[in-house]
Structure formats: C-alpha cells, structure tokens
Biopython code that builds the backbone (N, CA, C, O; Angstrom):
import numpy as np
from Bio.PDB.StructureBuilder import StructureBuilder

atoms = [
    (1, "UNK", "N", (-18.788, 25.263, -38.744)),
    (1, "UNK", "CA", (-18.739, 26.568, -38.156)),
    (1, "UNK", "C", (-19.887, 26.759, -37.171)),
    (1, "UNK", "O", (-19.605, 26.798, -35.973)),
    (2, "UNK", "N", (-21.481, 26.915, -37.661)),
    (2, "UNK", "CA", (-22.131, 25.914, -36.423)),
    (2, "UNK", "C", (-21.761, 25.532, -35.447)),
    (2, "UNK", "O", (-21.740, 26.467, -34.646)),
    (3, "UNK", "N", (-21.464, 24.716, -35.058)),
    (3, "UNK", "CA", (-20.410, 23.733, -33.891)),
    (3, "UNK", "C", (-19.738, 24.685, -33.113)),
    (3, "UNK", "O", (-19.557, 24.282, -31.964)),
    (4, "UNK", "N", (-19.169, 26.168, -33.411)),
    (4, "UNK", "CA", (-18.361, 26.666, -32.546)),
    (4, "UNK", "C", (-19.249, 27.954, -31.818)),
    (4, "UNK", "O", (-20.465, 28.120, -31.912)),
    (5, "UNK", "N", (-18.579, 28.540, -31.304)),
    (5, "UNK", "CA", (-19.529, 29.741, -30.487)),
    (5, "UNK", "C", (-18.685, 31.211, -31.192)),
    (5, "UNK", "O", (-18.924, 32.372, -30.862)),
    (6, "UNK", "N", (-17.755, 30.799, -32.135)),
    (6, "UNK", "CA", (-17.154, 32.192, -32.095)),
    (6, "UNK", "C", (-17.900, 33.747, -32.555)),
    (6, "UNK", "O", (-18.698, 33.493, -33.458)),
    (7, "UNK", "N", (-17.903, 34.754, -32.342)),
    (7, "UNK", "CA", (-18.788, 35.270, -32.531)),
    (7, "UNK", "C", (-20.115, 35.516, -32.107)),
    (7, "UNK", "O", (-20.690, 36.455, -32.659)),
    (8, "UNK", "N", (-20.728, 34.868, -31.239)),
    (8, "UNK", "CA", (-21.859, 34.592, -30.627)),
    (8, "UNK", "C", (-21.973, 35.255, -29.477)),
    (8, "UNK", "O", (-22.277, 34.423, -28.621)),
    (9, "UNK", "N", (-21.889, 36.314, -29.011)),
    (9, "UNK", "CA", (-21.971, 37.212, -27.483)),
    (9, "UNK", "C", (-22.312, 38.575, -28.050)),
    (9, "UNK", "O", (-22.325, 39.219, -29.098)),
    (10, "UNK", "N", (-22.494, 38.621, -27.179)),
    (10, "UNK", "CA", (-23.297, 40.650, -27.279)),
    (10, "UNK", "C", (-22.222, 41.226, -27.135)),
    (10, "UNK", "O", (-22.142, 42.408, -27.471)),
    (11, "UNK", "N", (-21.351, 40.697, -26.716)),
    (11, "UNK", "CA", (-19.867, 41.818, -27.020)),
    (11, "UNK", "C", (-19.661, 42.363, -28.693)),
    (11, "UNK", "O", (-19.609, 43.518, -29.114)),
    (12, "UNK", "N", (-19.546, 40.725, -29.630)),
    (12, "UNK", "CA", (-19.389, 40.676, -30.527)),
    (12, "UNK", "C", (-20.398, 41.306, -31.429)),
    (12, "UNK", "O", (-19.977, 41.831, -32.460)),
    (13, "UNK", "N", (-21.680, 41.320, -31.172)),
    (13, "UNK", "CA", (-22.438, 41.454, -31.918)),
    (13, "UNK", "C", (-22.913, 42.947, -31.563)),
    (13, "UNK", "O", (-23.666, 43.337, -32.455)),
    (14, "UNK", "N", (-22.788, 43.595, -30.892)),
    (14, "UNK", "CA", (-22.845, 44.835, -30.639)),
    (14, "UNK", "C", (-21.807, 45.560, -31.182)),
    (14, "UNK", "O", (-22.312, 46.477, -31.831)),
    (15, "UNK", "N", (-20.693, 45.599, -31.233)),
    (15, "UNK", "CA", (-19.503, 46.266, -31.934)),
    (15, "UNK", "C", (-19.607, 45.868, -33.508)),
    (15, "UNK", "O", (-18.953, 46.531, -34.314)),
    (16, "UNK", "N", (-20.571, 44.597, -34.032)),
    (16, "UNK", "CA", (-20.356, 44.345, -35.366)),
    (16, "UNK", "C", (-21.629, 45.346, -35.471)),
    (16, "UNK", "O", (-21.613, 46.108, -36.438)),
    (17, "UNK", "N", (-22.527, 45.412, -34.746)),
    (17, "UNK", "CA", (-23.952, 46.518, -35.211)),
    (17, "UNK", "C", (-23.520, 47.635, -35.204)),
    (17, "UNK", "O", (-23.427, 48.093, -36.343)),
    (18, "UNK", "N", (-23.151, 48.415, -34.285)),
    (18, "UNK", "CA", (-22.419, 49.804, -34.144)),
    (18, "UNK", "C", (-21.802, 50.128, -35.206)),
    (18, "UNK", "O", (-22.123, 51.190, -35.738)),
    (19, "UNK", "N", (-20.349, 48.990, -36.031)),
    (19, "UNK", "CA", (-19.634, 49.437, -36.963)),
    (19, "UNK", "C", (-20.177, 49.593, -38.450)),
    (19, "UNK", "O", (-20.038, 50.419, -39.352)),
    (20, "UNK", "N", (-20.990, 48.177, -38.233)),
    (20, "UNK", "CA", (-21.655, 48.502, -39.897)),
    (20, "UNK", "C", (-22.716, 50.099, -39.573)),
    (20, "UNK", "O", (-22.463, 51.131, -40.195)),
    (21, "UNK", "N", (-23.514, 50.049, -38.846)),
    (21, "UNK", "CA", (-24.069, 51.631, -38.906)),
    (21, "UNK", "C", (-22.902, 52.635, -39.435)),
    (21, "UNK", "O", (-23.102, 53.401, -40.377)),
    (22, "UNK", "N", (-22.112, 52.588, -38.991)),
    (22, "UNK", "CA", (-21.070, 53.503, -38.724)),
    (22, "UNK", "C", (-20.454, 53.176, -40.661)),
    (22, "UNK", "O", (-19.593, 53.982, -41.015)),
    (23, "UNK", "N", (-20.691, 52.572, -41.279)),
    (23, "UNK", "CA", (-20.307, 51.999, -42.077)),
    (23, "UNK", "C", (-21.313, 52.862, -43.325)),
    (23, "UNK", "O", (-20.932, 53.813, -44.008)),
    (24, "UNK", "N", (-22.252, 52.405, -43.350)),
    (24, "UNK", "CA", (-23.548, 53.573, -43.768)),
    (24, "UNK", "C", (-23.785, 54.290, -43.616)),
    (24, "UNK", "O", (-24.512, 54.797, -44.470)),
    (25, "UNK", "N", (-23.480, 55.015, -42.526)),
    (25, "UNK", "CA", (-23.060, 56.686, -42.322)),
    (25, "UNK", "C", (-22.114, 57.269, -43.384)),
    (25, "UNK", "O", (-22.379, 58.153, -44.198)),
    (26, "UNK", "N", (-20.525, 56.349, -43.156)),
    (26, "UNK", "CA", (-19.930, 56.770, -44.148)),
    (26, "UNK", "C", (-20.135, 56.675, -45.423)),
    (26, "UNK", "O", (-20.011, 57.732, -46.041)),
    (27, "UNK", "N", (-20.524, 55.365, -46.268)),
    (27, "UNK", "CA", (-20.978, 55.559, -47.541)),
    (27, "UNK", "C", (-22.041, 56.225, -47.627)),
    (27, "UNK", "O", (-22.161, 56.580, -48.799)),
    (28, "UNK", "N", (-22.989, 56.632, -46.926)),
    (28, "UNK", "CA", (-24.144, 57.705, -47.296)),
    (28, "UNK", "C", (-23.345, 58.859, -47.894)),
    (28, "UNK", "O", (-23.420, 59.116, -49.095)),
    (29, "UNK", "N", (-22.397, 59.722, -46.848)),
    (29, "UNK", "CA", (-21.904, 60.537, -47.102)),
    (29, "UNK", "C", (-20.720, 60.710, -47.832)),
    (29, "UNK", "O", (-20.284, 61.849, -47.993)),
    (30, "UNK", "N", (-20.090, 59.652, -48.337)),
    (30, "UNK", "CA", (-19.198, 59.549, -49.310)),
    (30, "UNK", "C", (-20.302, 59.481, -51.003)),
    (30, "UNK", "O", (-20.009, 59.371, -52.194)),
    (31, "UNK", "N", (-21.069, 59.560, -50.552)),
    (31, "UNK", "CA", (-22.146, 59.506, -51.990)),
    (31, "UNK", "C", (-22.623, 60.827, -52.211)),
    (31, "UNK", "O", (-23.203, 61.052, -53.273)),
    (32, "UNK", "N", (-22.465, 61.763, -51.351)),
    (32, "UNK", "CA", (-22.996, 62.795, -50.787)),
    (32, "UNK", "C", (-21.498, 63.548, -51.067)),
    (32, "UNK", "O", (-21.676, 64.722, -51.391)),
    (33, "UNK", "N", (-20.653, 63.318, -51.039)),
    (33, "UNK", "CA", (-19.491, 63.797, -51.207)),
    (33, "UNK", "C", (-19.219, 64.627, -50.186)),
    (33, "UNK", "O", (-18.291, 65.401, -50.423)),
    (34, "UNK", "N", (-19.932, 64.764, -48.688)),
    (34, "UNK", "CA", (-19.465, 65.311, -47.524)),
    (34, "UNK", "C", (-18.440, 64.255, -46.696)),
    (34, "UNK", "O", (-18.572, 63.109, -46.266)),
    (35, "UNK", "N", (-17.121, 65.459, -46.702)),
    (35, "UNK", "CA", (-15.837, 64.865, -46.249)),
    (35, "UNK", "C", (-16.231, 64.496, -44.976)),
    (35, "UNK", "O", (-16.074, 63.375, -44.491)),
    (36, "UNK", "N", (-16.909, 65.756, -44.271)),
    (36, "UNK", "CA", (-17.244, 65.740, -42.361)),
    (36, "UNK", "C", (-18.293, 64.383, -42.087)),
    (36, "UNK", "O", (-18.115, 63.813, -41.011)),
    (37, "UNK", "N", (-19.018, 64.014, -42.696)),
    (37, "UNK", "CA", (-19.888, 63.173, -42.796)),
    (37, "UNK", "C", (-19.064, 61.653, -42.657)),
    (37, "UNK", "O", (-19.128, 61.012, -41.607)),
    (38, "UNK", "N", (-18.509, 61.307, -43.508)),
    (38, "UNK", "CA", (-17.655, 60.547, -44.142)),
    (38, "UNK", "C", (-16.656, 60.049, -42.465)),
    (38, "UNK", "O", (-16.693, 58.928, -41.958)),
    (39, "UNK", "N", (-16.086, 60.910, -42.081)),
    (39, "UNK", "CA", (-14.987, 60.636, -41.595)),
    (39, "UNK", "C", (-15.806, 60.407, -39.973)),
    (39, "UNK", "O", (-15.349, 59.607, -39.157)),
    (40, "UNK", "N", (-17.276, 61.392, -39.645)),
    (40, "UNK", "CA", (-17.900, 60.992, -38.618)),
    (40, "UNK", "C", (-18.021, 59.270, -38.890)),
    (40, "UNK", "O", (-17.500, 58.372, -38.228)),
    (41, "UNK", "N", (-18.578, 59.203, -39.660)),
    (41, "UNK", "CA", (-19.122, 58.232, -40.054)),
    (41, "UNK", "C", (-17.791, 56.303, -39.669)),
    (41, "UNK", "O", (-17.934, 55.113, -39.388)),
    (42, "UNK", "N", (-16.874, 57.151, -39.904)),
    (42, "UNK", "CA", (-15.537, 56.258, -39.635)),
    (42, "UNK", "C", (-15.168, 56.204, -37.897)),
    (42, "UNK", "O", (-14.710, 55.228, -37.302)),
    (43, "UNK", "N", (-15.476, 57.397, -37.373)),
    (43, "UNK", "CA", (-15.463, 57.606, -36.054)),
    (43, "UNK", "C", (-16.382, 56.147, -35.318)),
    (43, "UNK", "O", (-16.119, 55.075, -34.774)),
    (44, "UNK", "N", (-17.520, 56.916, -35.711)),
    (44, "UNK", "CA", (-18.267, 55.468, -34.936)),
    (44, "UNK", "C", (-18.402, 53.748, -35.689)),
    (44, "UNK", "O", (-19.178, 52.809, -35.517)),
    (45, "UNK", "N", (-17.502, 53.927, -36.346)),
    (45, "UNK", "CA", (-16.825, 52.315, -37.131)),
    (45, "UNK", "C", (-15.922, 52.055, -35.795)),
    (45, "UNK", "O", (-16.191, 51.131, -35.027)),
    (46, "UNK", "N", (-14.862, 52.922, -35.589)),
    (46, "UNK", "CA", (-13.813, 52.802, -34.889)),
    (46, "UNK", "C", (-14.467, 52.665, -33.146)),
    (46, "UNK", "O", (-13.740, 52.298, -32.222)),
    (47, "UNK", "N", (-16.072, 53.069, -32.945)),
    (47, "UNK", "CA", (-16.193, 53.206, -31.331)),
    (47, "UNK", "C", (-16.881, 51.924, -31.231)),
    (47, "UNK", "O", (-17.326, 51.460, -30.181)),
    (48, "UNK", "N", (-16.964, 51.211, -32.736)),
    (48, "UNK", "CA", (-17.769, 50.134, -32.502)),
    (48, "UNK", "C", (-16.756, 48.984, -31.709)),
    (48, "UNK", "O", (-16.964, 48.194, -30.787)),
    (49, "UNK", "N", (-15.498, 49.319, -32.587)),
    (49, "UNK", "CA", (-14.805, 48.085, -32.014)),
    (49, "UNK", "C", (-14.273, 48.399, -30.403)),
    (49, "UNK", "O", (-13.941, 47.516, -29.613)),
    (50, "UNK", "N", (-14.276, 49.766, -30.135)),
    (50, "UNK", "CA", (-14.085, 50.184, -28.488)),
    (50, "UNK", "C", (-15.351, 49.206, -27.589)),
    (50, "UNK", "O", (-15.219, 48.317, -26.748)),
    (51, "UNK", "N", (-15.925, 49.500, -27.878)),
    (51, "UNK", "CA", (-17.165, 49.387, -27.615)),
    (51, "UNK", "C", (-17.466, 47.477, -27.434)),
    (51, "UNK", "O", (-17.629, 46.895, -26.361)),
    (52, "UNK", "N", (-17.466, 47.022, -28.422)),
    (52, "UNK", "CA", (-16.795, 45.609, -27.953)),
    (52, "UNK", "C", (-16.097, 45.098, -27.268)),
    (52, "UNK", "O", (-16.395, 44.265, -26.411)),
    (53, "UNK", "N", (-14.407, 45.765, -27.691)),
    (53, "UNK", "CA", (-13.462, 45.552, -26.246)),
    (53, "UNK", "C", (-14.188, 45.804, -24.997)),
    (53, "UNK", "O", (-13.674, 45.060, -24.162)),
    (54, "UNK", "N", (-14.799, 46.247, -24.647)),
    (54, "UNK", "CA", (-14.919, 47.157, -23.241)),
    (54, "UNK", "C", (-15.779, 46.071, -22.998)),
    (54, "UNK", "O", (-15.482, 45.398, -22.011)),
    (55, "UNK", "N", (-16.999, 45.645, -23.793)),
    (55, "UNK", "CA", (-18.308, 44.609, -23.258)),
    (55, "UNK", "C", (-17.162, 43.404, -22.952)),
    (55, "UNK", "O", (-17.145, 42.933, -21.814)),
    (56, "UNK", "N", (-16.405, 43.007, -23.747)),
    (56, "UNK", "CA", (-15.346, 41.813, -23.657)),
    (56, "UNK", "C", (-14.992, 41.593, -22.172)),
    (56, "UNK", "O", (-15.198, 40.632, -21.430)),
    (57, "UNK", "N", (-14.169, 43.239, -21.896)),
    (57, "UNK", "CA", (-13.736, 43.033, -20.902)),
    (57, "UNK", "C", (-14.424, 43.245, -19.319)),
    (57, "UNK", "O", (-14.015, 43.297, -18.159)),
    (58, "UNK", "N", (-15.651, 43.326, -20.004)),
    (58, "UNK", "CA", (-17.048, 43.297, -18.896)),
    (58, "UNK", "C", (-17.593, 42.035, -18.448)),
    (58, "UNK", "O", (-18.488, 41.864, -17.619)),
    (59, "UNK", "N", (-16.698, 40.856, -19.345)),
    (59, "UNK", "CA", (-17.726, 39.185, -19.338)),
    (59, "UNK", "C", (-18.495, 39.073, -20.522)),
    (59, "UNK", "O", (-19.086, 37.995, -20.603)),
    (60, "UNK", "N", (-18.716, 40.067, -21.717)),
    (60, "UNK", "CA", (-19.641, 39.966, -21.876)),
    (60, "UNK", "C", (-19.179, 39.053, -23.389)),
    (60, "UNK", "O", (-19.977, 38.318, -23.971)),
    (61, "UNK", "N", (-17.883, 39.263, -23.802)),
    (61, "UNK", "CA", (-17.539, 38.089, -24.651)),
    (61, "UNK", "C", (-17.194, 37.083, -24.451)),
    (61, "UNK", "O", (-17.206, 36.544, -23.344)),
    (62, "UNK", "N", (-16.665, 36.425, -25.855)),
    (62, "UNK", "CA", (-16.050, 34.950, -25.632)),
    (62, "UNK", "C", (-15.346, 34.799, -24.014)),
    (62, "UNK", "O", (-14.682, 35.734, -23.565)),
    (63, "UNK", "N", (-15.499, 33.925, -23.462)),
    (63, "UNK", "CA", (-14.430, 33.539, -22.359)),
    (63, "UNK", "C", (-13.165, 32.651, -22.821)),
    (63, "UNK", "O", (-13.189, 31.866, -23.768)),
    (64, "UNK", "N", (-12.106, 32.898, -22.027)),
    (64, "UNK", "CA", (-10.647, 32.582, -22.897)),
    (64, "UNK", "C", (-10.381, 30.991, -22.385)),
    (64, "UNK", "O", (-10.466, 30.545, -21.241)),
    (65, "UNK", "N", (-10.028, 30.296, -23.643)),
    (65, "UNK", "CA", (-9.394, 28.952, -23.583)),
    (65, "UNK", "C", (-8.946, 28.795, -22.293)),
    (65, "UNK", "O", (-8.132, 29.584, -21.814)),
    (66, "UNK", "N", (-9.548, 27.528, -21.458)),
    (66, "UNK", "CA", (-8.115, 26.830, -20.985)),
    (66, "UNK", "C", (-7.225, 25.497, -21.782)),
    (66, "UNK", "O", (-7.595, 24.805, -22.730)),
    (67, "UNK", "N", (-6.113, 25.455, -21.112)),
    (67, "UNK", "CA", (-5.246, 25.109, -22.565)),
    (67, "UNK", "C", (-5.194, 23.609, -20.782)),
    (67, "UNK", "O", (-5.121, 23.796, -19.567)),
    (68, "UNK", "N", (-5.277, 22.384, -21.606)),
    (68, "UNK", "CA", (-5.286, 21.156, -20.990)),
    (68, "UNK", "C", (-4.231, 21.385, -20.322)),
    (68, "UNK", "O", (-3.403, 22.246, -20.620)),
    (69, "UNK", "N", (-4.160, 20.500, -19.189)),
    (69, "UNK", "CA", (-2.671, 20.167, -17.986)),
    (69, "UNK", "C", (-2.077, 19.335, -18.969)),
    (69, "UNK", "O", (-0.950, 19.819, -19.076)),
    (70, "UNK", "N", (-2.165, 18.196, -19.900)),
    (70, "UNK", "CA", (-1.524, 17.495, -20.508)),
    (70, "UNK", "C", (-1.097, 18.357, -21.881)),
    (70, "UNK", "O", (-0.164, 17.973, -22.586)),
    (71, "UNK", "N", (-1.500, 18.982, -22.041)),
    (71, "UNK", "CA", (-0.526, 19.720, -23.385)),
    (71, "UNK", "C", (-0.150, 20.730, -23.152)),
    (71, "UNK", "O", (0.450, 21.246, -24.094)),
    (72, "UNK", "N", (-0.232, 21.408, -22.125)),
    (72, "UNK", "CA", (0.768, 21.981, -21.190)),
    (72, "UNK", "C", (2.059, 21.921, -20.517)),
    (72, "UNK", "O", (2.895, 22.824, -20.469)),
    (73, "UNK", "N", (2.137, 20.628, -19.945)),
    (73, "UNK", "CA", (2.738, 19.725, -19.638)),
    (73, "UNK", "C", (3.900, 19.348, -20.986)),
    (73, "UNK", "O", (5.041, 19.809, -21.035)),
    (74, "UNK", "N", (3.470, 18.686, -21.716)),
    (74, "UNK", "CA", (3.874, 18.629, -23.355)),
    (74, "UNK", "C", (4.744, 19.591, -23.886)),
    (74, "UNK", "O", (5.874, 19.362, -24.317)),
    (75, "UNK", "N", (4.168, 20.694, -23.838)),
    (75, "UNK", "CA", (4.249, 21.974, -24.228)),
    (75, "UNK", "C", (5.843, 22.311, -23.544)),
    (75, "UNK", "O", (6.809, 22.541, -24.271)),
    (76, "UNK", "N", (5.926, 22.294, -22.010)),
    (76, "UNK", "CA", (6.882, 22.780, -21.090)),
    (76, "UNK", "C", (8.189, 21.278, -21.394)),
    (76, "UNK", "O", (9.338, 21.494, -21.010)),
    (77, "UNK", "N", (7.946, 20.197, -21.914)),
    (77, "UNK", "CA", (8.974, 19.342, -22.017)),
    (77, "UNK", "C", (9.578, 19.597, -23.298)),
    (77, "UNK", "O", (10.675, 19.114, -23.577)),
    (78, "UNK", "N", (8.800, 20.473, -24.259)),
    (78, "UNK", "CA", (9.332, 20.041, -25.781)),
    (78, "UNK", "C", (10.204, 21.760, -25.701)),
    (78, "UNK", "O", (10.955, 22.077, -26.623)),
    (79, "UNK", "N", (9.993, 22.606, -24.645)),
    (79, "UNK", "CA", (10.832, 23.571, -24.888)),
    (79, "UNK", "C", (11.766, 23.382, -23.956)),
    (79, "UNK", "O", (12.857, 23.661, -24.452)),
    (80, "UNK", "N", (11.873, 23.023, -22.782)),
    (80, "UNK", "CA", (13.027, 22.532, -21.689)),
    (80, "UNK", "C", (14.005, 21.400, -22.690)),
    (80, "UNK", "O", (15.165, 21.231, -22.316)),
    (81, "UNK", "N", (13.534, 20.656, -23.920)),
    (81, "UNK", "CA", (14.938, 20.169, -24.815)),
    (81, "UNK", "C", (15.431, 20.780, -25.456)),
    (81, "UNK", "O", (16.643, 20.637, -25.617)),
    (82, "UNK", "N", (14.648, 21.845, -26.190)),
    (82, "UNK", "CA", (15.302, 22.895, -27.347)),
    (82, "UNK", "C", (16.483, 23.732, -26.276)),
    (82, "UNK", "O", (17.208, 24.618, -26.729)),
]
sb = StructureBuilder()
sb.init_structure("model")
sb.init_model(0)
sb.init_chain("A")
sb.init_seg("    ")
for serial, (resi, resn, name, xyz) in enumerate(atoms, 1):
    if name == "N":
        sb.init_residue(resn, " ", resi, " ")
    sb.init_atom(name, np.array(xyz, "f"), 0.0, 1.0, " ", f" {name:<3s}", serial, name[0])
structure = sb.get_structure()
C-alpha cells in the first residue's frame, strides 16, 4: 500500500480533515444530546467531501489513469467479437 499514491494529495487530505472535524462536532453534540449541534455537525462532514471534489477538480488530486494503447487496443478487439 506504500508503493501506491492513493490518497496522498491535499485534495484528499483536506476533505478527510474537514470531515472527521465535522465528525466531532457531531459526536460532541450527540453526547450533549443537542439535535442542532449534531446535524451542524453532519453538515460540515458532508462540505468536507464538497470540498475535496472541488480541490480534485482544481488539479489538486489524484490525476486520472492513462489506460495503455496496447490494452486498449485489446480492449476494442475483444468487444468488436462479442
């Protein structure tokens, strides 16, 4: 796991910081037995993962596979027989 990069960008790791906060907000206040608390608290869980997408689609995550010319290639012969 080492070996790979997944997870490794400030996209990722900013939306995983944001949500766990957002995460402890809510169990604070689910201990607290405040509903408004609780459900804020779920709000910014949910802006964490916005919040990622958006860096993602800024550069700031993973960059997307290219998929080889030869298994591509592969790929386009084994469905042109089916």
């Amino acid at each position: 796991m080492a070996g790979s990069s997944h997870g490794h960008t400030p996209a990722a790791w900013t939306g995983v910081i944001i949500a766990f906060i957002g995460f402890c907000v809510a169990g604070a206040f689910m201990v607290k037995a405040e509903p408004l608390g609780f459900w804020a608290g779920m709000v910014v869980v949910a802006l964490g993962g916005v919040v990622g997408l958006i860096m993602r689609s800024m550069g700031l995550g993973q960059p997307k596979a290219v998929e080889h010319p030869a298994n591509a290639a592969a790929r386009a012969a084994l469905s042109a027989d089916a």
